[in-house]
Backbone as CSV, one residue per row, in Angstrom:
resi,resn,N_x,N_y,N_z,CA_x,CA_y,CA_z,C_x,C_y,C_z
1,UNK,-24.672,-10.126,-15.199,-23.843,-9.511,-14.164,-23.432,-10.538,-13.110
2,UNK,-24.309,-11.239,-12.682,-24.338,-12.363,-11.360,-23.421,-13.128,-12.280
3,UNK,-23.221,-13.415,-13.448,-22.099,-14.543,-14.229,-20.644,-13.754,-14.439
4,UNK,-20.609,-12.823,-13.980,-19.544,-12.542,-14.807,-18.943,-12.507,-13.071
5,UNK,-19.639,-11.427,-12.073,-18.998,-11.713,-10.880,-18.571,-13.326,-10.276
6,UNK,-19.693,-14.231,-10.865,-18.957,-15.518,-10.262,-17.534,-16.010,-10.880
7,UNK,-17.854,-15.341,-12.592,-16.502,-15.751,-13.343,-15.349,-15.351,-12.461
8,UNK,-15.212,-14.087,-12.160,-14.336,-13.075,-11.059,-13.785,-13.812,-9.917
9,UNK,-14.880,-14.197,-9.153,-14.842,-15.319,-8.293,-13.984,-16.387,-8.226
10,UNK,-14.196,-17.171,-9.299,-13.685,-18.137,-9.889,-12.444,-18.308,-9.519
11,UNK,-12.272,-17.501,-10.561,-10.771,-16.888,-11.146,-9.913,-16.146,-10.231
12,UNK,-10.717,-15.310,-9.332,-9.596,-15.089,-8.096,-9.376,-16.156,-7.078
13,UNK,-10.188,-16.779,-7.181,-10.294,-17.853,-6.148,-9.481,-19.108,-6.753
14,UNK,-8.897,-19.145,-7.633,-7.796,-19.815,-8.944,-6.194,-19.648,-8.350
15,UNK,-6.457,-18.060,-8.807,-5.447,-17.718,-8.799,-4.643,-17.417,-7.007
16,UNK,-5.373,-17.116,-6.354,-5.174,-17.260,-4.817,-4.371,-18.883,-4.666
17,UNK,-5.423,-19.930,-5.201,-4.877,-21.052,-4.921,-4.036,-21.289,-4.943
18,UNK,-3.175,-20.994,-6.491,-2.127,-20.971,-6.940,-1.223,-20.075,-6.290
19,UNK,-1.424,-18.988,-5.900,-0.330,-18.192,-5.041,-0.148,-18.919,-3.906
20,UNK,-1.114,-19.311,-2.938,-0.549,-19.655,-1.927,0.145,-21.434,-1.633
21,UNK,0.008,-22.151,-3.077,0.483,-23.117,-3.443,2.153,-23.257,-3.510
22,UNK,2.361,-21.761,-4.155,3.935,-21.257,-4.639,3.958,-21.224,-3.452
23,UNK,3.495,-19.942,-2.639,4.589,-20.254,-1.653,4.696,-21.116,-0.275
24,UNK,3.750,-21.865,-0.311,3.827,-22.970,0.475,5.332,-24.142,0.037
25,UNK,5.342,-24.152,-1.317,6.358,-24.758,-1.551,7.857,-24.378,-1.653
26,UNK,7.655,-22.637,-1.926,9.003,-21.962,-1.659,9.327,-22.339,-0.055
27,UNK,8.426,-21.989,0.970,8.988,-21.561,2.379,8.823,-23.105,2.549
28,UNK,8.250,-24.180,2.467,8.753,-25.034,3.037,10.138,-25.752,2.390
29,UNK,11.006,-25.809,0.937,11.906,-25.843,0.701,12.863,-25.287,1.674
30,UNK,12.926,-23.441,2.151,13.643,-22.646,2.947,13.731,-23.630,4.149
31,UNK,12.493,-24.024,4.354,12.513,-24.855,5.937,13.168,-25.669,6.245
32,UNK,12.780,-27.106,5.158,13.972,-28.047,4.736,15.711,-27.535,4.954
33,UNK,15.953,-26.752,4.544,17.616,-26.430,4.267,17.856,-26.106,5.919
34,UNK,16.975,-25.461,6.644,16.924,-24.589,7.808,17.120,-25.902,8.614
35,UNK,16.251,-26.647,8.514,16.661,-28.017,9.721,17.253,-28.615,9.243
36,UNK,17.998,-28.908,7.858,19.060,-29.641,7.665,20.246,-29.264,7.948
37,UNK,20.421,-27.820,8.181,21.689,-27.106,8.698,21.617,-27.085,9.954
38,UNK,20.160,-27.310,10.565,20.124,-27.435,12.305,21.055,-28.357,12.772
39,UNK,20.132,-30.096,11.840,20.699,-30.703,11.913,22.011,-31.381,11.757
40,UNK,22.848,-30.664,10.866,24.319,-30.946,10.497,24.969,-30.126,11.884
41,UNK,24.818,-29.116,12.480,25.114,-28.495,13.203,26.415,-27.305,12.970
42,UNK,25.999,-26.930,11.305,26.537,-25.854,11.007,25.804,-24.775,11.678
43,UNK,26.032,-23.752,12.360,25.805,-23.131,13.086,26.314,-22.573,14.479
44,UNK,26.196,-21.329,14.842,27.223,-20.605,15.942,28.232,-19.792,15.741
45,UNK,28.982,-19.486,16.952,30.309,-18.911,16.459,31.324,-19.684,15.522
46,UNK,31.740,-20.475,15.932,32.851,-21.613,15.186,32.330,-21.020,13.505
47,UNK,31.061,-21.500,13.149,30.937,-21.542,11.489,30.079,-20.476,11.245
48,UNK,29.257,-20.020,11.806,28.461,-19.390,11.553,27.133,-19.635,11.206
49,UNK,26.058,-18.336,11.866,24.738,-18.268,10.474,24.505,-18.328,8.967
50,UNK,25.626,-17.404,8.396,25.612,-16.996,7.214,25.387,-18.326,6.164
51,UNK,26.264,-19.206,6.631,26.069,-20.596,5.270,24.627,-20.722,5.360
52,UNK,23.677,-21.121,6.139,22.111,-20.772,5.784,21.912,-19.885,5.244
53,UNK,21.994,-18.561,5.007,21.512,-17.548,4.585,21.717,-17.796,2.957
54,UNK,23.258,-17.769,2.938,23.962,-17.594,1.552,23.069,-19.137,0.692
55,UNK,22.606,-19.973,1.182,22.251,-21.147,0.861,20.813,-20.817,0.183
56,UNK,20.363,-20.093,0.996,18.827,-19.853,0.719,18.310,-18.143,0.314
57,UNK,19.121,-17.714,0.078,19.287,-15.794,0.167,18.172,-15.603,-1.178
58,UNK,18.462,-16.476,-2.108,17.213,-16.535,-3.385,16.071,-16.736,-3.021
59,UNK,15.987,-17.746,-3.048,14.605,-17.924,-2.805,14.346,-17.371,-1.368
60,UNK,14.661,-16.790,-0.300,14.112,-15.991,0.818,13.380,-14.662,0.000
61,UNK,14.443,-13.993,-0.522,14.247,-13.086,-1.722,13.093,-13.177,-2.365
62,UNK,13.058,-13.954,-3.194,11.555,-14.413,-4.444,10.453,-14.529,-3.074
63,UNK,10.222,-15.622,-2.279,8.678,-16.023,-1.519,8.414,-14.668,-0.949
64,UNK,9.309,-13.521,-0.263,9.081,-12.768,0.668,8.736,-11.370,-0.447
65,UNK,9.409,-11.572,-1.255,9.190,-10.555,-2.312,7.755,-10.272,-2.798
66,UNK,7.474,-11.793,-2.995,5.827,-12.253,-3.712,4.757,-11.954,-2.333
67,UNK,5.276,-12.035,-0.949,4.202,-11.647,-0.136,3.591,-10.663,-0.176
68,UNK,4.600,-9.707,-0.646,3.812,-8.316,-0.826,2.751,-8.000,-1.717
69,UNK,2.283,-8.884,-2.658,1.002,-9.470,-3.663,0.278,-8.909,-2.364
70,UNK,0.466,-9.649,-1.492,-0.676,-9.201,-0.586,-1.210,-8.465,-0.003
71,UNK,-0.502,-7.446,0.161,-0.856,-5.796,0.445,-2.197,-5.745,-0.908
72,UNK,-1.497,-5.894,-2.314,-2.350,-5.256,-3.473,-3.773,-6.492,-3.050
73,UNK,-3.827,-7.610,-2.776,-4.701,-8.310,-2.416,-5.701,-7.942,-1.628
74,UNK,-5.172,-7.183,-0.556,-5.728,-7.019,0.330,-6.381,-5.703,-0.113
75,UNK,-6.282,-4.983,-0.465,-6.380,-3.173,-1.206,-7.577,-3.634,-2.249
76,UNK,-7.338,-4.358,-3.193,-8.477,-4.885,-4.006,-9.628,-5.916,-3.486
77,UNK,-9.752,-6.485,-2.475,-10.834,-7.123,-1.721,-10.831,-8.252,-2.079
78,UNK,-9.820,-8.645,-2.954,-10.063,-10.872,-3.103,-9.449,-11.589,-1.818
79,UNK,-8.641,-10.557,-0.751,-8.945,-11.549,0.943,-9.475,-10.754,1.631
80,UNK,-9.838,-11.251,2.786,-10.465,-10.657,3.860,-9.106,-10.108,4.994
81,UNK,-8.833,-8.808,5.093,-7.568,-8.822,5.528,-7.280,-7.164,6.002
82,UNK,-6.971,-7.017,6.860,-7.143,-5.417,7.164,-5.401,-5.093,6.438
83,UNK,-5.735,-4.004,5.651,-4.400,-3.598,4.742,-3.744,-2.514,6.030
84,UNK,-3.716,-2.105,6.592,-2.818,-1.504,7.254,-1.957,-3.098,8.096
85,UNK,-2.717,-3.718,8.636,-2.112,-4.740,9.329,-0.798,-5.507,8.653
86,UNK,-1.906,-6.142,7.414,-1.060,-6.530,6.550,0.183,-5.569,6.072
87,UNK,-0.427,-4.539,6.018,1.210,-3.321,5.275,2.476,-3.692,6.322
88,UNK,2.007,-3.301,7.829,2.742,-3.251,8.419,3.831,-4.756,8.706
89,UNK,3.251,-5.472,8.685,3.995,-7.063,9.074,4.965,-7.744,7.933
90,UNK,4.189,-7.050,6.592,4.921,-7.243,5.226,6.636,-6.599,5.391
91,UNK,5.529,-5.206,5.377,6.994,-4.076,5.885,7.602,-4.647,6.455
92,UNK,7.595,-4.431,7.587,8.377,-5.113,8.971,9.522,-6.169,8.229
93,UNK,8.910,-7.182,7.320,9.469,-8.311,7.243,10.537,-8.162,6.495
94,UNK,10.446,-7.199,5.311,11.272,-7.098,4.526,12.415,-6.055,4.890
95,UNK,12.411,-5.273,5.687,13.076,-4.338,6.351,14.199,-5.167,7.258
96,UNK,13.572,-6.483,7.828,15.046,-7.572,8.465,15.488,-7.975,7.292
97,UNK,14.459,-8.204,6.130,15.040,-8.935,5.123,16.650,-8.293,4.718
98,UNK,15.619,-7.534,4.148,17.184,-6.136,2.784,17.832,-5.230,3.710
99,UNK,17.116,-4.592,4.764,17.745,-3.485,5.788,18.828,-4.240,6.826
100,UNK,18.557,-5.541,7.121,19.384,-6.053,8.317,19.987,-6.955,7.815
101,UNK,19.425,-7.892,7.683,20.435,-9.380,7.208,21.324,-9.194,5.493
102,UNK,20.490,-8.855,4.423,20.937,-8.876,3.634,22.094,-7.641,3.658
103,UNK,21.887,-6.587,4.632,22.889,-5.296,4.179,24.006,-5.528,5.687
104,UNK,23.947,-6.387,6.714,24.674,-6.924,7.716,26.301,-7.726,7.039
105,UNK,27.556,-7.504,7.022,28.346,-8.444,6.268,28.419,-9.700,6.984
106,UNK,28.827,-10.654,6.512,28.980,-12.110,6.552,29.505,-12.329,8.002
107,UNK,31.152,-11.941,7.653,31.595,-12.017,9.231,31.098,-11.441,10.276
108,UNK,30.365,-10.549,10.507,29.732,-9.876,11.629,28.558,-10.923,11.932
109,UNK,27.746,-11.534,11.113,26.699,-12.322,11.548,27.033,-13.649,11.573
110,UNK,28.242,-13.944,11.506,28.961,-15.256,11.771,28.742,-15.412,13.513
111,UNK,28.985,-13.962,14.711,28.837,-14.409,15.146,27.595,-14.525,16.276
112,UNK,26.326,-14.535,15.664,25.331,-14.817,15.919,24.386,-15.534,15.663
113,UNK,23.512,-16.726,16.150,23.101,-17.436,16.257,21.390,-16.955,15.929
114,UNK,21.233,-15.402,15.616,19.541,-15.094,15.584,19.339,-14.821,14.426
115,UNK,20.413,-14.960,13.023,19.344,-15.208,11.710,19.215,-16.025,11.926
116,UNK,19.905,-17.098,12.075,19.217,-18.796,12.167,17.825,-18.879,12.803
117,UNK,17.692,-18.384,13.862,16.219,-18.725,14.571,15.077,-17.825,14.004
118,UNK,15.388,-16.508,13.582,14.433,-15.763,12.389,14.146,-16.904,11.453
119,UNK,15.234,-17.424,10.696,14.770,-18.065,9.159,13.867,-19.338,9.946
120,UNK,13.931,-19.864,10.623,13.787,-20.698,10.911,12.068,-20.633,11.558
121,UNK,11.776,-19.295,12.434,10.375,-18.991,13.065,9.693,-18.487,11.398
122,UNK,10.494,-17.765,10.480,9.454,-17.784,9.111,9.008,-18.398,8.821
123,UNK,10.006,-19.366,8.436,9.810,-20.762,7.325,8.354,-21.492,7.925
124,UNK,8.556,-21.770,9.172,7.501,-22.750,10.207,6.176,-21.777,10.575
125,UNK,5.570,-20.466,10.563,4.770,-19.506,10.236,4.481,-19.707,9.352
126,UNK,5.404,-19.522,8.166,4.689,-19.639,6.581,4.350,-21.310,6.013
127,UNK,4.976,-21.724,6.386,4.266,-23.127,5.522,3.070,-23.109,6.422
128,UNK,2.812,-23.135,7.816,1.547,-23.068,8.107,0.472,-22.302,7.667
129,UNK,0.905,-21.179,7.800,-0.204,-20.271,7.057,-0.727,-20.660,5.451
130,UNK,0.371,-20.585,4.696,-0.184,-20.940,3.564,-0.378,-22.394,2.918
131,UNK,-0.425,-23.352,3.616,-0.775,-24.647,3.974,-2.762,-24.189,4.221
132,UNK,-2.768,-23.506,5.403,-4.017,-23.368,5.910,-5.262,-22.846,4.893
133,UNK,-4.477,-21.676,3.902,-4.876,-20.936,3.439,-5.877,-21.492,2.120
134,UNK,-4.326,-22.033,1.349,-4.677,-23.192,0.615,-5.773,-24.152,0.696
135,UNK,-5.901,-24.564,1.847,-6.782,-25.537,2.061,-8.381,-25.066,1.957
136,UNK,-8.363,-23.620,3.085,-9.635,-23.242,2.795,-9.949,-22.715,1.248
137,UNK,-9.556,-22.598,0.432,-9.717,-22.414,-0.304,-9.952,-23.433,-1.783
138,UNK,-9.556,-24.470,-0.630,-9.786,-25.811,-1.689,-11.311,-26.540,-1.127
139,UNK,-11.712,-26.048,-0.028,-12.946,-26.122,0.390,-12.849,-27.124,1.722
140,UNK,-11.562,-27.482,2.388,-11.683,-28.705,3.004,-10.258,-28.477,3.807
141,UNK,-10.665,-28.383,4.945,-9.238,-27.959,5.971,-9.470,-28.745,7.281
142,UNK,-8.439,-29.693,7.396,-8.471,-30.414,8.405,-8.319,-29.804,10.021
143,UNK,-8.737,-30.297,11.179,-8.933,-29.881,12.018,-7.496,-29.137,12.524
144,UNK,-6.266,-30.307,12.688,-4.740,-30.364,12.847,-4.563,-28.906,12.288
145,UNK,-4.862,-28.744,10.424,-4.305,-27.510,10.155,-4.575,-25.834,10.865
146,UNK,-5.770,-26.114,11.043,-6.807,-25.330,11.953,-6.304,-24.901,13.192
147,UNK,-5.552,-26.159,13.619,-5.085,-25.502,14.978,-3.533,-25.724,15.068
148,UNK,-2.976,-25.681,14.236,-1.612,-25.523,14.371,-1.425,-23.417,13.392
149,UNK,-2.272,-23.650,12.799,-2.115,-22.033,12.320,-3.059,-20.935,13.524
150,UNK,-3.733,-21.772,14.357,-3.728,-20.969,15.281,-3.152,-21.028,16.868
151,UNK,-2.234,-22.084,16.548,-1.379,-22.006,17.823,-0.444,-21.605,17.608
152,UNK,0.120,-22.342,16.555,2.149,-22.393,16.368,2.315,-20.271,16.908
153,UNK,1.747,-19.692,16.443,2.229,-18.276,16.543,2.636,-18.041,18.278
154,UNK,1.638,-18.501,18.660,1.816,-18.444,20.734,3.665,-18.421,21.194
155,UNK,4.079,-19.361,20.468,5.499,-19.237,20.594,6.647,-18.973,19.685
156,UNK,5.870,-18.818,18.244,6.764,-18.396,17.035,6.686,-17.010,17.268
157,UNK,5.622,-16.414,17.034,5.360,-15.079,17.255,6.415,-14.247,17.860
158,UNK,6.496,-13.993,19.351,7.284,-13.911,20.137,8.601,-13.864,20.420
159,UNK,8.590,-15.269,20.011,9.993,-15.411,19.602,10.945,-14.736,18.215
160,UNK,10.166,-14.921,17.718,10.430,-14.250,16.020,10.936,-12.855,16.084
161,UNK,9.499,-12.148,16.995,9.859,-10.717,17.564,11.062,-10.831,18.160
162,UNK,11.204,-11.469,19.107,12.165,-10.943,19.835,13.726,-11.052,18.775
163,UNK,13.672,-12.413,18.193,14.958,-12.265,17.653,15.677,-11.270,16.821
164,UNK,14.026,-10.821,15.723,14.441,-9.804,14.804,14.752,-8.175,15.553
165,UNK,14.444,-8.167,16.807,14.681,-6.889,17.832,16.088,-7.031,17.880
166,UNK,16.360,-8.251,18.779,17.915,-8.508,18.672,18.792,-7.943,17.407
167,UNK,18.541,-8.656,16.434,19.040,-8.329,15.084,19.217,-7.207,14.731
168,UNK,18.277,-6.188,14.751,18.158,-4.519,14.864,19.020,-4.492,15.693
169,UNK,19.443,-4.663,16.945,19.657,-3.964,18.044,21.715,-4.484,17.579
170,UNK,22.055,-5.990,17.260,23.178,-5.744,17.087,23.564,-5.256,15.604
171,UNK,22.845,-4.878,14.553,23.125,-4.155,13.209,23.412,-2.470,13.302
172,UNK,22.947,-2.194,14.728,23.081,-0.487,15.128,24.634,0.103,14.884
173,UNK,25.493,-0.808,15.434,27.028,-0.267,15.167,27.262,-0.201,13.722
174,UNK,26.936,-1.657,13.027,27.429,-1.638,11.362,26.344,-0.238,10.689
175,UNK,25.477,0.015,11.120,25.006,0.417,10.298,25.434,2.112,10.600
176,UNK,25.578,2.436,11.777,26.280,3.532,12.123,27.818,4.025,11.576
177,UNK,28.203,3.392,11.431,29.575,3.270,10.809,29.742,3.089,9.619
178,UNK,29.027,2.598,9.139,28.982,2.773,7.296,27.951,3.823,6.433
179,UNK,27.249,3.991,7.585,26.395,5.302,6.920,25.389,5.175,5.774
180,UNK,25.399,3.555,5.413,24.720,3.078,4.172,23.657,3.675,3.713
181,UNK,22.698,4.244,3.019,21.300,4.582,2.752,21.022,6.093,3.883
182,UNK,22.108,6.261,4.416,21.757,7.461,4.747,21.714,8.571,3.948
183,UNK,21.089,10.089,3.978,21.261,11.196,3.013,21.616,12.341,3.994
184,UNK,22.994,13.358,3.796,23.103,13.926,4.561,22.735,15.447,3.929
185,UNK,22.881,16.272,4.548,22.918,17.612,3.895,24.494,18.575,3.795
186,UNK,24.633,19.223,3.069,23.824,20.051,1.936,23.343,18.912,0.942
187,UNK,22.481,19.011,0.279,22.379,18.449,-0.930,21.172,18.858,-2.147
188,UNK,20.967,18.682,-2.967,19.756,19.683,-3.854,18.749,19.498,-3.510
189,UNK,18.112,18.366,-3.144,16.985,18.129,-2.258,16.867,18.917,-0.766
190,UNK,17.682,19.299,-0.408,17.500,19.760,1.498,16.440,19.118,2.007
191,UNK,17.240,17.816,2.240,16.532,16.544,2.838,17.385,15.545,3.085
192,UNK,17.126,14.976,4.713,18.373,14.658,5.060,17.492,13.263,5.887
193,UNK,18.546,11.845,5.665,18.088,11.324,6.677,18.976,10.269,6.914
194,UNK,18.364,9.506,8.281,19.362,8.610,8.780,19.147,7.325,8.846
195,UNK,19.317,6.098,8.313,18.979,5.085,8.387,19.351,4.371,9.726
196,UNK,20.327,4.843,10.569,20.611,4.604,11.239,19.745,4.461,12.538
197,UNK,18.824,6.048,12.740,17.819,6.623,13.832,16.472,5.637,13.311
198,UNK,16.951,5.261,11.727,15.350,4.702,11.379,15.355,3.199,11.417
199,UNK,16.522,2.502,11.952,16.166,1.427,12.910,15.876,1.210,13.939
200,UNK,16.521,2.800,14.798,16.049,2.709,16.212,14.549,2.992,16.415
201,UNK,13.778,3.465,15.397,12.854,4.243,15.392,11.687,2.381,15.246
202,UNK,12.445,1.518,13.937,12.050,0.749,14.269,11.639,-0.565,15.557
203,UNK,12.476,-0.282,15.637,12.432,-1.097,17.334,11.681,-0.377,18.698
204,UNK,11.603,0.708,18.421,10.522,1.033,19.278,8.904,1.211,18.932
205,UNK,8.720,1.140,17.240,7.458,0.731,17.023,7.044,-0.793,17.211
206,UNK,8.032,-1.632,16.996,7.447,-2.948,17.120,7.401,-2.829,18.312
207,UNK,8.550,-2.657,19.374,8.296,-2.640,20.879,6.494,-2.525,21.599
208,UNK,5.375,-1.140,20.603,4.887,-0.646,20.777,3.829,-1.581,19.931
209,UNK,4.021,-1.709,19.084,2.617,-2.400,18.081,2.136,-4.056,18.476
210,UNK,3.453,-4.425,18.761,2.977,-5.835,19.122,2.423,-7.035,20.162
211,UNK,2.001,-6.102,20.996,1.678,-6.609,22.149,-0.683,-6.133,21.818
212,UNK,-0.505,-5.519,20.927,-1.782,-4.803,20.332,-2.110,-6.210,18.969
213,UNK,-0.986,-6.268,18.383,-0.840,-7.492,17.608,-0.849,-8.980,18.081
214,UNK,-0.689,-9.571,19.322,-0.449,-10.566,19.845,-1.874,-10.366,20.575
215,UNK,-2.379,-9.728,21.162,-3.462,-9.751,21.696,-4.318,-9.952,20.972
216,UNK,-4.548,-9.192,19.332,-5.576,-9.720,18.619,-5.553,-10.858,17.574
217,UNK,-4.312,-11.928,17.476,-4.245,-13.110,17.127,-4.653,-14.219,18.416
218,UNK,-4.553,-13.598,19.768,-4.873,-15.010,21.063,-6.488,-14.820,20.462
219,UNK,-7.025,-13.055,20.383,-8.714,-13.490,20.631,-9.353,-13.875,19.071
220,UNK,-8.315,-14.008,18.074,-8.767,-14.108,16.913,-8.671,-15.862,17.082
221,UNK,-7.703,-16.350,17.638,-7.494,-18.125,17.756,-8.496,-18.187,18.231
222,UNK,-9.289,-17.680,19.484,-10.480,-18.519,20.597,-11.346,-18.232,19.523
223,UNK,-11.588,-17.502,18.893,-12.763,-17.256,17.916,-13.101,-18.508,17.379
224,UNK,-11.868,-18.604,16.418,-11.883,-19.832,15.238,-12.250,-21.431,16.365
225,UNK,-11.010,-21.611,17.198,-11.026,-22.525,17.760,-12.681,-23.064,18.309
226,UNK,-12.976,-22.317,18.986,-14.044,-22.247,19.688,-15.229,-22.721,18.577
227,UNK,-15.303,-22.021,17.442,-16.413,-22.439,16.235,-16.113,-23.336,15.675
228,UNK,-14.781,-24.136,15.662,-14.824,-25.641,15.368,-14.759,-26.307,16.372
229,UNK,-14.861,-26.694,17.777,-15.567,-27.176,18.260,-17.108,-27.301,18.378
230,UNK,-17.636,-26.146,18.078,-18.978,-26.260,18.017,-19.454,-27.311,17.056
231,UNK,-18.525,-26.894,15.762,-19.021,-27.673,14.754,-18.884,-29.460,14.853
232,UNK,-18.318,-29.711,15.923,-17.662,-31.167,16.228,-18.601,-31.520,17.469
233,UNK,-19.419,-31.178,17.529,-20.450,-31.639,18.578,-21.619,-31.387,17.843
């Protein structure tokens, strides 16, 4: 029994590696393109967000797609990870993904400047995280990684929020006006709804969840931080 659970072990502890290997290398590719378009200075009104997007819309797709592994990860016990938390941030993510940016048209987000700083607070979140992740799991995580996955969020975080609020907040007209994914009534179901109310609905839960969320990543950093210093004295 004790052999077969270590086999288990093993082998999830394999295959973890390997997941968070992929997407360390998907999101830092995304990242790459993200500061190379910083840097060209495609971007703004004149040209737009969208050429980033349309550049990288695949693979945003595939890494963000595969995060959701982690809900079932988390549900089956090979991480240590509270599954509502995780549900919710997954959710969240993919809801700017397919609900806002991907269902937003081109010219309308031409003229805004906050997918760019979304793709851009992901990309730099996720290669850290799963950089970090990776590592512990390879048995050996440098101090640097340690504390850049528990700082970088102090101002990605935040910011991230705020942009993807923005984003909700200017997708309210398009999405009002096209009626997309809404269901109205009569219909054989007598069930009716609005995608429209269920962005506003979104923006006032994050409004509400994340300040509950930001509070328990500052005391989750002093935790970690704090026990590798110990260990360095």
């Amino acid at each position: 029994m004790a052999n077969k659970e270590q086999r288990m072990s093993v082998s999830s502890r394999s295959y973890l590696l390997a997941y968070n290997l992929i997407q360390t290398t998907g999101w830092t590719f995304i990242l790459m393109k993200a500061v190379q378009y910083v840097i060209e200075g495609n971007y703004g009104i004149e040209v737009g967000t969208p050429g980033l997007y349309l550049k990288v819309h695949k693979e945003l797709k595939l890494f963000q797609g595969l995060a959701c592994l982690e809900i079932i990860h988390s549900i089956i016990g090979i991480i240590r990870s509270n599954v509502v938390l995780t549900f919710f941030q997954i959710y969240s993510r993919n809801i700017i993904l397919w609900g806002i940016i991907d269902f937003v048209p081109v010219s309308y987000l031409e003229q805004f400047i906050w997918p760019l700083v979304v793709l851009l607070v992901w990309s730099i979140s996720e290669v850290s995280r799963y950089i970090y992740y990776a590592c512990m799991l390879i048995g050996s995580t440098p101090y640097f990684i340690i504390y850049l996955r528990y700082s970088l969020f102090i101002v990605l975080y935040p910011v991230g929020v705020f942009s993807e609020q923005v984003l909700l907040f200017y997708a309210l007209p398009i999405v009002r006006a096209t009626q997309r994914w809404s269901i109205f009534l009569p219909n054989p179901w007598n069930f009716s709804f609005s995608y429209y109310y269920f962005v506003i609905s979104g923006i006032i839960q994050y409004l509400i969840v994340f300040p509950h969320l930001y509070d328990r990543m500052i005391h989750q950093r002093m935790k970690v931080l704090c026990k590798e210093l110990k260990k360095a004295q």
